[in-house]
C-alpha positions in Angstrom: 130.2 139.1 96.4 127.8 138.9 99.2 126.6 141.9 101.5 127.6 141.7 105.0 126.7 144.7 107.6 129.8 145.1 109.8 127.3 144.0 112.9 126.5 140.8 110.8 130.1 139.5 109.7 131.3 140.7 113.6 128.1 138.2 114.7 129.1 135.5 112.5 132.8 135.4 113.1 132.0 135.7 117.0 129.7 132.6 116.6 132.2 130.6 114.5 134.8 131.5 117.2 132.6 129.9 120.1 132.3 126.9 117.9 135.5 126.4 116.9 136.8 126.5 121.0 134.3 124.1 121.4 135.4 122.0 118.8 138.8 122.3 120.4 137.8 121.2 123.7 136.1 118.2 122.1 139.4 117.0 120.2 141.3 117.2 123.5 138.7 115.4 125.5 139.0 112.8 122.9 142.8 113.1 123.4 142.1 112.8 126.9 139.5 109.8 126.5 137.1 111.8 128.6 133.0 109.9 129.1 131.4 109.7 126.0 128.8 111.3 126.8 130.8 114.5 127.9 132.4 115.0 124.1 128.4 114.4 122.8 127.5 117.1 124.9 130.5 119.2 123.7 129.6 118.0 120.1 126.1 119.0 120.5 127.2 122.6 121.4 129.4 122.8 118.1 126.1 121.3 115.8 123.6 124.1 117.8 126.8 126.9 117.7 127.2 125.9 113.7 123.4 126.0 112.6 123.2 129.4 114.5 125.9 130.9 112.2 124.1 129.6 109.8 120.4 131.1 110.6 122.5 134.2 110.5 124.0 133.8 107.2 120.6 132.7 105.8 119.3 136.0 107.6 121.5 138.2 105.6 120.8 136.7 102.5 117.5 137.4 102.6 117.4 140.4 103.5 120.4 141.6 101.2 121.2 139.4 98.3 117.5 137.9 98.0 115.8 141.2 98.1 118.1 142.6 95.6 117.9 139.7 93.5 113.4 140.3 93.9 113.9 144.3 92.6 116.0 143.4 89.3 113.4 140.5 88.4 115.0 137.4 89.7 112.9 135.8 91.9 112.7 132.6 90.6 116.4 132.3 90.5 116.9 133.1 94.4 114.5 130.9 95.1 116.1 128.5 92.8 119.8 129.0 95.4 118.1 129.3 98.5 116.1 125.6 97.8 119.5 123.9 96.6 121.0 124.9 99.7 117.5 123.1 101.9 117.9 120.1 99.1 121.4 119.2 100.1 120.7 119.2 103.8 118.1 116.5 103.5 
């Protein structure tokens, strides 16, 4: 189960929140069959909003799960999740 700070889960739900309206807006404009390049500038908040959250996340990890993993001798295996996670964005 991963370590969350009140402040950090409040953070990421606000952020996901923000996204999600945009993401809203972005289905209606195409409801709406607003300019193109409005809904990419919509989309483009969502992408930023989402990769935010997820600096956050990331963040956390480090600092909880990751340094908890380095005190009990598992290193290697941290490093071993947080590179999967880099691997799969590629």
């Amino acid at each position: 189960m991963a370590y969350r700070p009140k402040d950090t889960q409040e953070r990421i739900l606000h952020r996901l929140k923000i996204a999600k309206g945009h993401l809203e807006k972005i289905i209606t404009m195409i409801e709406e069959d607003r300019y193109c390049i409005d809904v990419l500038h919509q989309m483009q908040a969502v992408e930023s909003g989402i990769r935010e959250t997820g600096n956050v996340i990331l963040e956390n990890h480090l600092k909880t799960c990751v340094a908890d993993a380095i005190s009990k001798g598992e290193k290697d295996k941290a490093i071993s999740e947080i590179m999967e996670v880099f691997k799969r964005k590629s």
